[in-house]
DRENBA-58149 format. One record per residue (C-alpha): residue number from 1; residue in three letters; x, y, z. Coordinates in Angstrom, 3 decimals, decimal comma. Example, Ala and Ser with C-alpha at 12.3 -4.5 7.8 and 13.67 -1.06 7.14 Angstrom:
<node n="1" res="ALA" c1="12,300" c2="-4,500" c3="7,800"/>
<node n="2" res="SER" c1="13,670" c2="-1,060" c3="7,140"/>
This chain:
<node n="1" res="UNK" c1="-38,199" c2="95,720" c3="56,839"/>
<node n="2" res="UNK" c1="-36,623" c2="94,079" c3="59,980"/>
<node n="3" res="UNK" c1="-33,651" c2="93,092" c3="57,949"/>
<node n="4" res="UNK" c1="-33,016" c2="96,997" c3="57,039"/>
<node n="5" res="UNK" c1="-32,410" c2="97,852" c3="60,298"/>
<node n="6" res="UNK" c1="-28,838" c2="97,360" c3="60,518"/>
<node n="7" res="UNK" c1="-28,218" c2="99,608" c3="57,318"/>
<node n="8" res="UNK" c1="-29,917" c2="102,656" c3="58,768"/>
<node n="9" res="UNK" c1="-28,387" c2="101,984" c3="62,124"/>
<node n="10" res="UNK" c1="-24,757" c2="102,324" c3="60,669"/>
<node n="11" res="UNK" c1="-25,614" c2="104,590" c3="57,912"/>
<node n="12" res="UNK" c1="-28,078" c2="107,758" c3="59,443"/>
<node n="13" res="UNK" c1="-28,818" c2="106,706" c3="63,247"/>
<node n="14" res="UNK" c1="-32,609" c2="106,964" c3="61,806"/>
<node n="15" res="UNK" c1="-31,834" c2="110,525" c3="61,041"/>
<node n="16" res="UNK" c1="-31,733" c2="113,252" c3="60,145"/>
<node n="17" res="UNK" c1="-34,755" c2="113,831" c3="61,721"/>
<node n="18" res="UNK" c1="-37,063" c2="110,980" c3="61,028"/>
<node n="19" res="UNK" c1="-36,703" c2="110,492" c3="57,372"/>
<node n="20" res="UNK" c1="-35,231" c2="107,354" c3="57,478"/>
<node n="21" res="UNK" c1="-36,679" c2="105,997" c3="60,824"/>
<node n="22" res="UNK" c1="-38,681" c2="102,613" c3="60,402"/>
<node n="23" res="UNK" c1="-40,650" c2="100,516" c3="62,612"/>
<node n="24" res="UNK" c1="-37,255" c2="98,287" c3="64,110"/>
<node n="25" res="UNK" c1="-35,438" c2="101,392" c3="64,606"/>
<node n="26" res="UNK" c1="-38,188" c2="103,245" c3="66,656"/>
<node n="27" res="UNK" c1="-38,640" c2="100,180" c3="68,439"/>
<node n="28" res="UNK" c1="-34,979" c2="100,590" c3="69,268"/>
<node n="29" res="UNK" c1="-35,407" c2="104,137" c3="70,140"/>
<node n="30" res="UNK" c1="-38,134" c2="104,072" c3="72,086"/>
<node n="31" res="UNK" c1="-36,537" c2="101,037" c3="74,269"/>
<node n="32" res="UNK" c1="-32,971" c2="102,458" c3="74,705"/>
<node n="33" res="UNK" c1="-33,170" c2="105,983" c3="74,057"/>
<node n="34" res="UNK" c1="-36,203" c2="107,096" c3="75,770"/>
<node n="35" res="UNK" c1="-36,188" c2="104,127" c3="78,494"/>
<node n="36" res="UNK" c1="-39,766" c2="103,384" c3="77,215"/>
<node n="37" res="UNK" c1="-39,846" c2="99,522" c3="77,353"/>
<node n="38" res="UNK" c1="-43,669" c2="99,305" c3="77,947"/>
<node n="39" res="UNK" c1="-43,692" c2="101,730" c3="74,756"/>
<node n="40" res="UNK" c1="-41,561" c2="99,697" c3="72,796"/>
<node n="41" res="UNK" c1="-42,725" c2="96,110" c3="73,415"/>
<node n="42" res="UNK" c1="-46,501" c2="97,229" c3="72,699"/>
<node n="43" res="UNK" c1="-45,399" c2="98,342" c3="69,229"/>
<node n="44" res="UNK" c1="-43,363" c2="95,021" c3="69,035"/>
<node n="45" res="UNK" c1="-46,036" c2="92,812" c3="69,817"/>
<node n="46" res="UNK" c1="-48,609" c2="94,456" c3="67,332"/>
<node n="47" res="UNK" c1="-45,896" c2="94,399" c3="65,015"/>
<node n="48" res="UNK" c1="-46,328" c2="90,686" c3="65,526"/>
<node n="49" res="UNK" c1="-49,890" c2="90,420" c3="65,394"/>
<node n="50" res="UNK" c1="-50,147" c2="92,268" c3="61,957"/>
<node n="51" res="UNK" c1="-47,467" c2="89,647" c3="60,830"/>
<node n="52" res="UNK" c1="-49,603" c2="86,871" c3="61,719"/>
<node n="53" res="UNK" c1="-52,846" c2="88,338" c3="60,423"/>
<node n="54" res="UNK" c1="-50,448" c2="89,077" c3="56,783"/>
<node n="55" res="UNK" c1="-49,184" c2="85,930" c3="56,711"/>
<node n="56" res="UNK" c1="-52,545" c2="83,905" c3="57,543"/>
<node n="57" res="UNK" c1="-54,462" c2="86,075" c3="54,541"/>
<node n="58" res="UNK" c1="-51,545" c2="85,264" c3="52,263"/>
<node n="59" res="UNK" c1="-52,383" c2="81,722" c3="53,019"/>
<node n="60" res="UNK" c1="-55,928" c2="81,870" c3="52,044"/>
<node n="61" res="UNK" c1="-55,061" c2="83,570" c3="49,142"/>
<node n="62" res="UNK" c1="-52,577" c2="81,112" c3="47,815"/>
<node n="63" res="UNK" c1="-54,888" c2="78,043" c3="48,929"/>
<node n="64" res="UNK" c1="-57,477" c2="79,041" c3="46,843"/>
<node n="65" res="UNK" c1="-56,135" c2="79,825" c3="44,171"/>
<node n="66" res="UNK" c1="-54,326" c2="75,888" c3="44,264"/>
<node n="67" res="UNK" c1="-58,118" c2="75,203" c3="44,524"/>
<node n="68" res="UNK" c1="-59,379" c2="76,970" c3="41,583"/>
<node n="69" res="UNK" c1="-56,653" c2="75,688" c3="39,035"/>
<node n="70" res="UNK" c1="-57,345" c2="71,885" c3="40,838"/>
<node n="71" res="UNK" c1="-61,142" c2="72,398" c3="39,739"/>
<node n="72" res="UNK" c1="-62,148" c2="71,590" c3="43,676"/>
């Protein structure tokens, strides 16, 4: 999703409307457009956390699975 942000950027602005407006370009909007930093970084850091968390239970998921087809 991050890596999208670029293409929208150039392509639509995140417009028209909202249609095309994602989490990295409201975090863009928010900070430059709206002068909402405090807005923006809260977002960015739960952004972040849910990351984490996704990444960690992708772990888990993958480890025991290795553990199953080991027999352990």
């Amino acid at each position: 999703m991050v890596s999208q942000f670029d293409i929208i950027y150039v392509t639509t602005k995140g417009g028209p409307g909202s249609t095309t407006l994602n989490l990295p370009m409201f975090l863009y909007k928010a900070a430059t457009l709206e002068n909402n930093y405090g807005k923006a970084n809260a977002v960015g850091v739960v952004q972040i956390v849910l990351g984490l968390v996704l990444v960690v239970l992708i772990q888990q998921l993958f480890r025991e699975k290795k553990e199953i087809r080991e027999g352990k």
